[in-house]
C-alpha positions in Angstrom: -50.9 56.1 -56.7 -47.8 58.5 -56.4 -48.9 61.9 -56.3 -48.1 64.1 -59.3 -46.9 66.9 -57.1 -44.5 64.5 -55.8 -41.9 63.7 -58.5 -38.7 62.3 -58.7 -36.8 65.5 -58.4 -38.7 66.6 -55.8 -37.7 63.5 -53.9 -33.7 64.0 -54.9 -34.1 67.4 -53.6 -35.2 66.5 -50.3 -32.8 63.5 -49.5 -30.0 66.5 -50.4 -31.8 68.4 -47.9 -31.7 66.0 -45.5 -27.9 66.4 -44.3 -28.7 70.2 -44.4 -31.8 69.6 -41.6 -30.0 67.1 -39.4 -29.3 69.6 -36.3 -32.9 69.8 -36.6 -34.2 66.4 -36.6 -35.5 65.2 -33.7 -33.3 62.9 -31.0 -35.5 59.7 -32.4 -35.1 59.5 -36.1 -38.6 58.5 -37.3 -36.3 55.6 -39.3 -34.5 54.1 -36.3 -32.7 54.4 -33.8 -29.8 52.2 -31.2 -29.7 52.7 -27.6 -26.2 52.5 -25.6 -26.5 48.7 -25.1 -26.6 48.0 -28.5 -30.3 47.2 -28.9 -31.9 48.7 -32.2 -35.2 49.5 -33.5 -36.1 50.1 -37.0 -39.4 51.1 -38.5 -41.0 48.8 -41.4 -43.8 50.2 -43.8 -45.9 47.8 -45.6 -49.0 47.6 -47.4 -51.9 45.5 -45.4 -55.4 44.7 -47.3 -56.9 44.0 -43.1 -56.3 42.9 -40.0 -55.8 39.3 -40.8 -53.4 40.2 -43.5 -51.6 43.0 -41.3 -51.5 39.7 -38.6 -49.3 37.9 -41.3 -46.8 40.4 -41.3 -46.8 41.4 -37.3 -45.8 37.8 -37.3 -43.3 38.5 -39.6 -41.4 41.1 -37.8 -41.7 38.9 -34.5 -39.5 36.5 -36.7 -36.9 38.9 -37.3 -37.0 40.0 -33.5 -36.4 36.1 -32.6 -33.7 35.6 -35.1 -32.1 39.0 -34.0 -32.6 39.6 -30.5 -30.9 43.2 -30.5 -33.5 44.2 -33.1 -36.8 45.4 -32.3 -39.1 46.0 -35.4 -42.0 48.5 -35.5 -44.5 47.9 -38.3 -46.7 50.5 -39.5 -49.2 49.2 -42.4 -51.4 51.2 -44.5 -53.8 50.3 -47.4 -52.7 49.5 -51.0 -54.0 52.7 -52.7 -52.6 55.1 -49.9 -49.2 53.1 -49.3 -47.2 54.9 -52.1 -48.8 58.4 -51.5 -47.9 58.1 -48.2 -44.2 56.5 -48.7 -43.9 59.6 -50.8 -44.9 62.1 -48.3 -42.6 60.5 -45.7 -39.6 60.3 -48.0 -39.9 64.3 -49.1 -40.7 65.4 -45.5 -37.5 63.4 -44.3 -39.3 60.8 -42.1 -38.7 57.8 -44.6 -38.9 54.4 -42.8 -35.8 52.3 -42.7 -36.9 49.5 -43.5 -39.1 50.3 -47.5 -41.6 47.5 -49.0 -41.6 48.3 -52.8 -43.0 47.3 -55.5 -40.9 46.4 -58.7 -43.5 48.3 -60.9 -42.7 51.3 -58.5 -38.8 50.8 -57.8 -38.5 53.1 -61.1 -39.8 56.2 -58.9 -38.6 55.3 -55.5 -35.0 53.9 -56.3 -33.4 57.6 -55.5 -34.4 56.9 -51.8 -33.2 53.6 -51.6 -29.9 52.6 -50.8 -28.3 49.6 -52.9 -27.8 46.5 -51.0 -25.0 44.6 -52.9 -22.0 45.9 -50.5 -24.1 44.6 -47.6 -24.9 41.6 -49.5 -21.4 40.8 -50.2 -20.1 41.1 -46.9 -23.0 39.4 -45.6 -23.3 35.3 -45.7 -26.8 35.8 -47.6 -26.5 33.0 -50.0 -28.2 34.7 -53.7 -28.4 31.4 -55.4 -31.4 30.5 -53.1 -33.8 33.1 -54.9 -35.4 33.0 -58.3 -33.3 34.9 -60.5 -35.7 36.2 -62.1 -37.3 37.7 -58.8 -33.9 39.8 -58.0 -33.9 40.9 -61.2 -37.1 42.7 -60.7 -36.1 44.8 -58.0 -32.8 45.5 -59.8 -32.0 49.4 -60.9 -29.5 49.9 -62.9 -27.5 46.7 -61.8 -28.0 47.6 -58.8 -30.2 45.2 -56.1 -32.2 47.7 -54.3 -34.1 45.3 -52.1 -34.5 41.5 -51.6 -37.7 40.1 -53.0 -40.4 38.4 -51.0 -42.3 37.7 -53.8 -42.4 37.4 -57.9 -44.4 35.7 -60.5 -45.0 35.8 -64.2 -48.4 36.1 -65.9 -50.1 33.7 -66.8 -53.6 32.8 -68.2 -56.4 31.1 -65.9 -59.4 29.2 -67.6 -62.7 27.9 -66.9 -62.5 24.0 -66.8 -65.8 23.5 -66.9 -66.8 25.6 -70.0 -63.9 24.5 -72.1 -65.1 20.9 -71.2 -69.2 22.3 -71.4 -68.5 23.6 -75.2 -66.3 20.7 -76.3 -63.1 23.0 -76.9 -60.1 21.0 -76.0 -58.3 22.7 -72.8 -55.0 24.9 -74.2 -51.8 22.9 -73.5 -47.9 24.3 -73.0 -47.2 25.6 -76.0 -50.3 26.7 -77.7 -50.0 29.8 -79.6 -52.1 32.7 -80.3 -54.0 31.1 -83.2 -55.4 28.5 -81.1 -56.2 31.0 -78.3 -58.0 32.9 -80.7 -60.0 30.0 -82.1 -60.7 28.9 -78.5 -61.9 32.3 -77.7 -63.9 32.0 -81.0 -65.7 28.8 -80.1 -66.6 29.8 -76.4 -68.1 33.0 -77.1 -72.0 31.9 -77.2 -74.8 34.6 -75.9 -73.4 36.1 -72.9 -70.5 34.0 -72.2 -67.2 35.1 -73.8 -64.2 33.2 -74.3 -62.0 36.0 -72.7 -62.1 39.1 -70.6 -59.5 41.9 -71.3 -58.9 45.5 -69.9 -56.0 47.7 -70.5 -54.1 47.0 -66.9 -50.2 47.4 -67.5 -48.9 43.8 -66.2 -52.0 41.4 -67.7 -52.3 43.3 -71.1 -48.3 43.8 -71.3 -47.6 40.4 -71.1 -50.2 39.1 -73.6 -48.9 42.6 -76.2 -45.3 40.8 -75.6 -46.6 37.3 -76.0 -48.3 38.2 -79.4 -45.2 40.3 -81.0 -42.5 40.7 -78.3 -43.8 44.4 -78.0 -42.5 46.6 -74.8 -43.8 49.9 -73.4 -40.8 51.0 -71.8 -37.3 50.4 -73.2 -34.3 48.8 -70.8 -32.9 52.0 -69.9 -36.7 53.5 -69.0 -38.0 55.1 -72.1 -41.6 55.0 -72.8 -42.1 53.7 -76.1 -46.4 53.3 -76.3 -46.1 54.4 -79.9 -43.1 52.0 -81.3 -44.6 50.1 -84.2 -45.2 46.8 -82.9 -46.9 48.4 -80.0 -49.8 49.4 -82.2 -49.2 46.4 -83.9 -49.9 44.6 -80.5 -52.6 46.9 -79.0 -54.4 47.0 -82.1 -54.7 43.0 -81.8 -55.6 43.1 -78.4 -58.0 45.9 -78.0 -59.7 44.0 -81.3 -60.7 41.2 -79.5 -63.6 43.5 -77.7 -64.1 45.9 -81.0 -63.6 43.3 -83.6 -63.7 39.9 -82.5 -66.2 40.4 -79.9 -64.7 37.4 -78.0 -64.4 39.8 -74.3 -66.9 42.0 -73.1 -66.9 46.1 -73.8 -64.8 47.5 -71.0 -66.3 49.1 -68.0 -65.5 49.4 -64.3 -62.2 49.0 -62.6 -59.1 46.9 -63.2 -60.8 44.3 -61.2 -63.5 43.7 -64.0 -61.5 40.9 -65.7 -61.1 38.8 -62.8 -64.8 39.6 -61.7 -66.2 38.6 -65.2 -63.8 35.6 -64.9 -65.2 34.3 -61.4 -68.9 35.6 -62.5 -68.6 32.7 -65.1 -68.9 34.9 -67.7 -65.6 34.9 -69.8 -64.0 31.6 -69.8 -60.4 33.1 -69.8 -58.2 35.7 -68.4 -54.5 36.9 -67.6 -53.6 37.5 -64.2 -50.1 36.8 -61.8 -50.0 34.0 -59.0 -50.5 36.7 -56.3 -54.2 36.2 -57.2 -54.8 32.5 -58.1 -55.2 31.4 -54.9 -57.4 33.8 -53.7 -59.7 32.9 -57.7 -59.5 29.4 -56.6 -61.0 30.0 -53.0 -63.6 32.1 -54.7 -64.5 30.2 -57.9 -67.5 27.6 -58.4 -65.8 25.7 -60.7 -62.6 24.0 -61.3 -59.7 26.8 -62.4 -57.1 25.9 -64.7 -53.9 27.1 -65.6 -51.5 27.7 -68.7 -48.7 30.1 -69.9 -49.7 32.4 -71.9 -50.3 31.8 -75.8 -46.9 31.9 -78.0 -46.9 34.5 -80.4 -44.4 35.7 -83.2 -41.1 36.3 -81.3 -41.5 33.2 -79.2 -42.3 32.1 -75.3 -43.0 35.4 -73.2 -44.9 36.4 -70.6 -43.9 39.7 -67.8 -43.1 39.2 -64.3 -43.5 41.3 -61.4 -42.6 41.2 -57.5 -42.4 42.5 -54.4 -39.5 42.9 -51.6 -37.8 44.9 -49.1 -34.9 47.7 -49.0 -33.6 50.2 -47.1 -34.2 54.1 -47.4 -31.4 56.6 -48.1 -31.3 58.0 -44.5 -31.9 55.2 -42.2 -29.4 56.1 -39.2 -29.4 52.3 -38.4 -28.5 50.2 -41.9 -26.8 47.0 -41.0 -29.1 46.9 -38.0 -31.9 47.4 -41.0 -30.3 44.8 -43.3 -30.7 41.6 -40.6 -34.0 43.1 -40.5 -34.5 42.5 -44.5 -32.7 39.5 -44.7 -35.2 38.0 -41.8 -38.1 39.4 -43.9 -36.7 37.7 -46.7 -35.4 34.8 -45.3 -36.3 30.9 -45.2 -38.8 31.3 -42.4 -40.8 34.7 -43.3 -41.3 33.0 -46.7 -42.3 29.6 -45.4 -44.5 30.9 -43.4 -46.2 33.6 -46.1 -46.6 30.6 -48.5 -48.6 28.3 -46.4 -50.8 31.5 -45.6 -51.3 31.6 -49.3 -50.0 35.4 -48.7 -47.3 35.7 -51.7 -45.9 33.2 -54.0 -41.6 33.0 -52.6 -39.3 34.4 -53.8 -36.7 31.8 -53.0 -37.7 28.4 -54.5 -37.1 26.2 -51.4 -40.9 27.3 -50.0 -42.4 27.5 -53.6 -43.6 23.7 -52.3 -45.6 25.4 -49.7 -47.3 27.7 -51.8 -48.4 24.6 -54.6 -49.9 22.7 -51.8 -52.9 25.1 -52.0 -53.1 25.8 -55.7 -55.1 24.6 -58.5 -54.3 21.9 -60.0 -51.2 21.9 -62.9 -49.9 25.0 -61.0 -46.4 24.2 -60.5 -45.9 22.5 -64.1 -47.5 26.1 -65.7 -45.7 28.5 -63.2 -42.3 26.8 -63.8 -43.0 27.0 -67.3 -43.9 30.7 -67.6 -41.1 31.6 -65.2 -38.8 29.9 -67.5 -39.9 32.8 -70.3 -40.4 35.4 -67.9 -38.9 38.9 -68.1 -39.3 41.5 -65.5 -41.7 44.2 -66.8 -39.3 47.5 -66.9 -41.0 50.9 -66.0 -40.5 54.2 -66.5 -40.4 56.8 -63.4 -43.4 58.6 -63.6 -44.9 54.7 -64.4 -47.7 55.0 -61.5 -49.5 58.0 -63.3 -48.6 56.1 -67.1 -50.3 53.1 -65.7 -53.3 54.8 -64.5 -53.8 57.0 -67.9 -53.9 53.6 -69.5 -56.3 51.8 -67.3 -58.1 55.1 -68.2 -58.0 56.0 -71.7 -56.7 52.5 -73.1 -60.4 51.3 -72.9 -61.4 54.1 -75.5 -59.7 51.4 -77.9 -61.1 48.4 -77.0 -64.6 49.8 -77.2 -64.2 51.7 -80.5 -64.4 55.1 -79.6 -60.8 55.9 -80.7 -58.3 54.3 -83.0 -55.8 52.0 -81.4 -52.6 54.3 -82.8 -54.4 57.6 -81.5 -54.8 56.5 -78.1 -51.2 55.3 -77.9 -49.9 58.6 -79.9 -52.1 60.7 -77.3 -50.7 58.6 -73.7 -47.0 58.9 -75.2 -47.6 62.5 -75.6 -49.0 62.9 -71.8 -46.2 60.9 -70.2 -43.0 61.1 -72.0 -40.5 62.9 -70.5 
């Protein structure tokens, strides 16, 4: 997604710049701007899928204007797969937004241009406790909170009621362990229905590499680490289950393909985060159900990743910004964004909301897995790491390559 012209010291370089060029900016800071009476306006970027999810978040920033009638809030939307290209672009050409909606698998690249909220969170009334922890944690850099979540979940695994119940295999349970997954997979895999569908995505195949051995890809402080022992340990396990096992189909396509075999009826499990189960169970002819993920080794574990809202380096308006984030953060934004089925809340008063419209056993698995969750850490340059494995990783899974090779030959590309 982030452009590899565009790295991180390119970005310092032009936020340094940036005092340098002020006699040049224009009157109107692309950012923001306040007026003599008082009245501000900041500028919001955020990704939109469409006009009825773009709708959701118009409706958003109309909350924040209500709650905050100095503040008017202009909302400019792009698609997914240009919204970090062109957040780029804007931050190295000094016309960053004030308001930033980030990713936690991209705050590693972006957290330079963001400035850390905790002084304006302490002399706010914002009240932390109401959040997950685990959600803050995932937009945290260096101890630092660089934006307020809107969103987080861990991974989890989604399976086919009806063909555990159609084969006779007993439907996994809290607390079943890689063994049983494994002998589940085993017993479902009958002409072309498999018991599981893999591909080599960073947060699905992360969590299940850290469920079976407590492996990691990147260390705490940011380090890629593809080649650490258990890591081939781990990938050679889970690229097996296509090479070896044959329980998952050879991997083809795009990291949709698990899901799409999954609601095609074809594999009767698969790993994914709660930002997609309600769109699987809309979808899906038959009944979905849900489970952590299988125990392995070390224990419990299972990744986590969320979504949320900061404030860029050079935003001339920041507490003005801040209300703003707080609004889109707050008790009615998320409410509202659960009942749309739009993100699974951050703060766990309107989790409620969100459970009203999943499968059944949501709640009773999500709390679970969140109770094992870690965030998943990334390295800076994590957008082009994550891509090389979507790309390459599948080299393993269908034989081509060794397991170790691949790793050896992706650690080589991306460490820095």
């Amino acid at each position: 997604m982030f452009p590899h012209t565009l790295s991180r010291r390119t970005l310092t370089s032009a936020m340094l710049a940036g005092p340098l060029l002020a006699s040049c900016a224009p009157a109107t800071d692309p950012g923001g701007h306040a007026d003599s009476s008082g009245h501000a306006t900041v500028s919001w970027t955020m990704w939109s899928g469409g006009s009825e999810e773009r709708q959701s978040w118009q409706d958003a920033a109309r909350t924040v204007e209500r709650e905050h009638s100095n503040l008017t809030v202009e909302l400019q939307t792009s698609a997914f797969e240009d919204y970090f290209t062109n957040l780029g672009t804007r931050i190295a050409g000094d016309a960053a937004p004030c308001v930033v909606s980030m990713q936690s698998l991209r705050l590693g690249t972006f957290d330079d241009a963001m400035l850390p909220l905790d002084d304006l969170i302490a002399e706010s009334d914002l009240d932390l406790a109401a959040f997950d922890d685990n959600a803050l944690e995932a937009l945290q850099s260096e101890g630092r909170q660089m934006a307020l979540p809107y969103d987080n979940g861990p991974i989890l695994m989604l399976y086919n009621r009806d063909i555990f119940e159609a084969s006779g295999v007993p439907a996994p349970g809290a607390g079943w362990t890689i063994e049983d997954f494994e002998e589940a997979a085993r017993s479902l895999t009958q002409g072309t229905q498999f018991g599981y569908s893999a591909f080599p995505n960073s947060e699905p195949m992360l969590s299940m590499l850290l469920s079976y051995n407590g492996a990691t890809a990147v260390t705490d402080d940011r380090r890629l680490t593809l080649d650490s022992p258990a890591m081939i340990e781990a990938f050679s396990w889970y690229s097996g289950l296509v090479r070896d096992l044959g329980v998952a189909p050879e991997i083809s396509g795009n990291t949709d393909v698990a899901l799409d075999q999954f609601l095609a009826g074809n594999a009767a499990m698969v790993p994914t985060g709660p930002w997609a189960i309600l769109n699987v169970n809309a979808q899906a002819d038959f009944t979905v159900g849900l489970v952590p993920l299988p125990v392995g080794s070390n224990g419990p574990a299972t990744l986590s990743a969320g979504s949320g809202f900061g404030i860029s380096t050079s935003c001339p308006v920041v507490d003005e910004a801040f209300l703003a984030v707080t609004s889109l953060t707050g008790p009615d934004t998320l409410e509202a964004l659960a009942s749309e089925g739009r993100a699974f809340p951050s703060r766990t008063a309107p989790q409620a909301s969100w459970y009203a419209n999943a499968p059944a056993g949501s709640e009773e698995a999500l709390s679970a897995a969140l109770d094992t969750a870690t965030p998943l850490v990334t390295s800076e340059n994590w957008t082009q790491v994550a891509d090389g494995i979507a790309q390459y990783g599948g080299q393993a899974f269908n034989g081509e390559k060794d397991p170790q090779s691949v790793l050896r030959i992706l650690q080589d590309e991306y460490e820095r």
